[in-house]
Backbone as a printed PyTorch tensor [residue, N CA C, xyz], in Angstrom:
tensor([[[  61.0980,  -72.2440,   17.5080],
         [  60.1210,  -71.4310,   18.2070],
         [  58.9580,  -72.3330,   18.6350]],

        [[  58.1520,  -72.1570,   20.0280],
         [  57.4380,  -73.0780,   20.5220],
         [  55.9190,  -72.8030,   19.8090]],

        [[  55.7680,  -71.6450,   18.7410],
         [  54.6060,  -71.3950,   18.1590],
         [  54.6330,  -71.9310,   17.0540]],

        [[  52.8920,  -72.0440,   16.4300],
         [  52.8110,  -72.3280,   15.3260],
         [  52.1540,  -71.1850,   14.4320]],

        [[  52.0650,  -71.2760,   13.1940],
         [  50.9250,  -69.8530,   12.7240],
         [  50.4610,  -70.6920,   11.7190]],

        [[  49.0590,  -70.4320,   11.8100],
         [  48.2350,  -70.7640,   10.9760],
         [  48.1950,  -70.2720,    9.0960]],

        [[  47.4750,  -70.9100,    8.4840],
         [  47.4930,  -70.7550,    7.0610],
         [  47.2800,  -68.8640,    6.7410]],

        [[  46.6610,  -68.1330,    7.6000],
         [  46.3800,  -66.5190,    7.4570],
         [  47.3320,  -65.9850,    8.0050]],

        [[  48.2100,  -66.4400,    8.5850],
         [  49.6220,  -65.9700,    9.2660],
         [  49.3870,  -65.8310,   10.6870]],

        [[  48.2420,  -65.9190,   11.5250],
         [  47.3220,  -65.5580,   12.6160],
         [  48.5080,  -66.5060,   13.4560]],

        [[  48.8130,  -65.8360,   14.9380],
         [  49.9660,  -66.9140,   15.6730],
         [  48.6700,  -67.7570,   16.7270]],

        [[  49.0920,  -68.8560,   16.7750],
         [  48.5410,  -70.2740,   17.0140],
         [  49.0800,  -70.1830,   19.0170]],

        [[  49.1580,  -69.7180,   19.3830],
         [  49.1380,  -69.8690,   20.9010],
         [  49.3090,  -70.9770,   21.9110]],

        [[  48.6550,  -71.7580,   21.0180],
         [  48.5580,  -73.2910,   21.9860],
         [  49.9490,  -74.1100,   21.6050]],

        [[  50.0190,  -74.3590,   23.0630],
         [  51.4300,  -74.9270,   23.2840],
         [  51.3370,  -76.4720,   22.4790]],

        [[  52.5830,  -77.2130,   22.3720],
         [  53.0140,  -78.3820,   20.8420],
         [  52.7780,  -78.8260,   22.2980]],

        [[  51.5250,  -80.2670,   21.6430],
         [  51.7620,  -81.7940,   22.3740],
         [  53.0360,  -82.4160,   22.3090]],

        [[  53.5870,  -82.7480,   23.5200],
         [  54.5990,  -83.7080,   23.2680],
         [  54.0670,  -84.7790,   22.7520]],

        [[  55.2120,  -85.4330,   22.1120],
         [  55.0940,  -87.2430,   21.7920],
         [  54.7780,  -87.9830,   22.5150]],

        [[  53.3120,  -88.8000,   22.2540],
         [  52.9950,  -90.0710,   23.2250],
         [  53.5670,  -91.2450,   23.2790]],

        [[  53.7060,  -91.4830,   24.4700],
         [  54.3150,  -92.9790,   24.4420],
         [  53.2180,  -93.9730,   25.2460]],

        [[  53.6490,  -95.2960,   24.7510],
         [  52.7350,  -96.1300,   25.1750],
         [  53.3660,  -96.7060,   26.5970]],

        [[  52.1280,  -97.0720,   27.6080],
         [  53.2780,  -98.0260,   28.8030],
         [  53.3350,  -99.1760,   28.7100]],

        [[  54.4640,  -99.8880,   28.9760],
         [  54.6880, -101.3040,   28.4780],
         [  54.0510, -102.4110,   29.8740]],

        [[  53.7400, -103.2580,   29.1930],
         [  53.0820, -103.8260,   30.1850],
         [  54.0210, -104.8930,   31.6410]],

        [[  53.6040, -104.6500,   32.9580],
         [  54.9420, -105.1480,   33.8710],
         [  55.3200, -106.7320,   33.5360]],

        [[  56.6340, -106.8990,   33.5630],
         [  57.0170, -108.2470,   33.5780],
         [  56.7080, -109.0660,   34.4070]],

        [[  56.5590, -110.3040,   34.4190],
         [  56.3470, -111.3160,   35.1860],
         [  56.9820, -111.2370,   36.6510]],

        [[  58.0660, -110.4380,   36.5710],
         [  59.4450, -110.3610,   38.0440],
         [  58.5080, -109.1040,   38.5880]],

        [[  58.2970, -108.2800,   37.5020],
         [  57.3390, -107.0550,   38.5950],
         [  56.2980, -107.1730,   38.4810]],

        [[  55.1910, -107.8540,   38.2060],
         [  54.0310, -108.6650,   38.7660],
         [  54.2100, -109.2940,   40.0750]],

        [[  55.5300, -110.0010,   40.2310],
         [  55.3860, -111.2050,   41.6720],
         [  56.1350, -109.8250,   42.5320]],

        [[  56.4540, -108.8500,   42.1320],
         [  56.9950, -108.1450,   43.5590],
         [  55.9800, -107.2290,   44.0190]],

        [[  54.8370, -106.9640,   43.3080],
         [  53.4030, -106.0050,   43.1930],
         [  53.0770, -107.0980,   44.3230]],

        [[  52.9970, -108.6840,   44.0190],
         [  52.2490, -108.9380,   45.0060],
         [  52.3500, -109.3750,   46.0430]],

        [[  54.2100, -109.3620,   46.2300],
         [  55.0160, -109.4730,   47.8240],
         [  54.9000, -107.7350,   47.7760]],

        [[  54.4580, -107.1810,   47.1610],
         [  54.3810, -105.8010,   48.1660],
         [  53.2540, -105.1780,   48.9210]],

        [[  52.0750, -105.8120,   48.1920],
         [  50.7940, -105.7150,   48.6810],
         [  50.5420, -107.2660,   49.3990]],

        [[  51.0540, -107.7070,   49.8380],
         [  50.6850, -109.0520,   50.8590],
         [  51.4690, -108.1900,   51.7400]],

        [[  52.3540, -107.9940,   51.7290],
         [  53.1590, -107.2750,   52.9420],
         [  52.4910, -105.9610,   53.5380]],

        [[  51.9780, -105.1580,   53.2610],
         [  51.3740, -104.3190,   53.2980],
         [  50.0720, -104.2640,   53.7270]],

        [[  49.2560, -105.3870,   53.2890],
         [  47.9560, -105.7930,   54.0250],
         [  48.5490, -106.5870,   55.2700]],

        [[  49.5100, -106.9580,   56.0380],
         [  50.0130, -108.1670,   57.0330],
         [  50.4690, -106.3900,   57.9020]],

        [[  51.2150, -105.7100,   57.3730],
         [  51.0430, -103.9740,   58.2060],
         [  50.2750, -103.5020,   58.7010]],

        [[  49.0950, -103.4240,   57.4880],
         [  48.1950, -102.5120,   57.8580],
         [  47.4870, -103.3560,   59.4810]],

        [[  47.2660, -104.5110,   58.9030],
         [  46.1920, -105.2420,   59.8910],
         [  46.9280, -105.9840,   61.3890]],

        [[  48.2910, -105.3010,   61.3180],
         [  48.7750, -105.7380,   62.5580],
         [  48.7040, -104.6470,   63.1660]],

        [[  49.1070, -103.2110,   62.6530],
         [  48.8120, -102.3810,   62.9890],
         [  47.3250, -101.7010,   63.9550]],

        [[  46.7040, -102.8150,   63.0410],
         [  44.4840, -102.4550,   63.4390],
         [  44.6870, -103.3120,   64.8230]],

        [[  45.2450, -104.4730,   64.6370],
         [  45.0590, -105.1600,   65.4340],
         [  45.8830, -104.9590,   67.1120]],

        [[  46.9240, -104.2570,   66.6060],
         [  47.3450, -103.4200,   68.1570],
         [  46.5790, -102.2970,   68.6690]],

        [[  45.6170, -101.7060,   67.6640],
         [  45.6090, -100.4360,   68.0460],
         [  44.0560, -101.2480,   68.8210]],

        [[  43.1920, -102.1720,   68.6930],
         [  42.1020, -102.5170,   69.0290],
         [  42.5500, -103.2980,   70.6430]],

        [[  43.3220, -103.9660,   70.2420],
         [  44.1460, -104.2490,   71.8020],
         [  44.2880, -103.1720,   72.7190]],

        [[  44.9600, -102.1630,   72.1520],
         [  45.5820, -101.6360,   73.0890],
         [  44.4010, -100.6580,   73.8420]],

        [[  43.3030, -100.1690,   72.7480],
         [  42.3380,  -99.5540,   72.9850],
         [  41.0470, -100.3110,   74.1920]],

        [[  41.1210, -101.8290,   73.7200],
         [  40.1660, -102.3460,   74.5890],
         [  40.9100, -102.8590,   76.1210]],

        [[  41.8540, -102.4880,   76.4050],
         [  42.5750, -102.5250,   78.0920],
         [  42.0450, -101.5750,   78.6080]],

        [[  41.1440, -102.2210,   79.4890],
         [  40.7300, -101.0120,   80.7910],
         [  41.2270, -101.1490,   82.2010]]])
């Protein structure tokens, strides 16, 4: 049963914490792909800026 009752028999309502787990910290292989994914991603974004400022400043 997902309840508990207290020492007066009174029912306890509040739902059971699950079990915490800890997060393990990323490996060295997913550290270097965090930062081929965010180099890649800033080289997007800013090619992206950089067409849209082009294309905007043609009159």
């Amino acid at each position: 049963m997902p309840y508990t009752t207290e020492e007066g028999g009174r029912l306890n309502n509040f739902a059971k914490e699950p079990k915490m787990y800890t997060a393990e910290p990323p490996t060295k292989a997913q550290q270097r792909n965090f930062v081929i994914w965010g180099v890649l991603a800033a080289v997007l974004v800013s090619g992206v800026i950089f067409v849209a400022f082009s294309v905007s400043s043609v009159s």
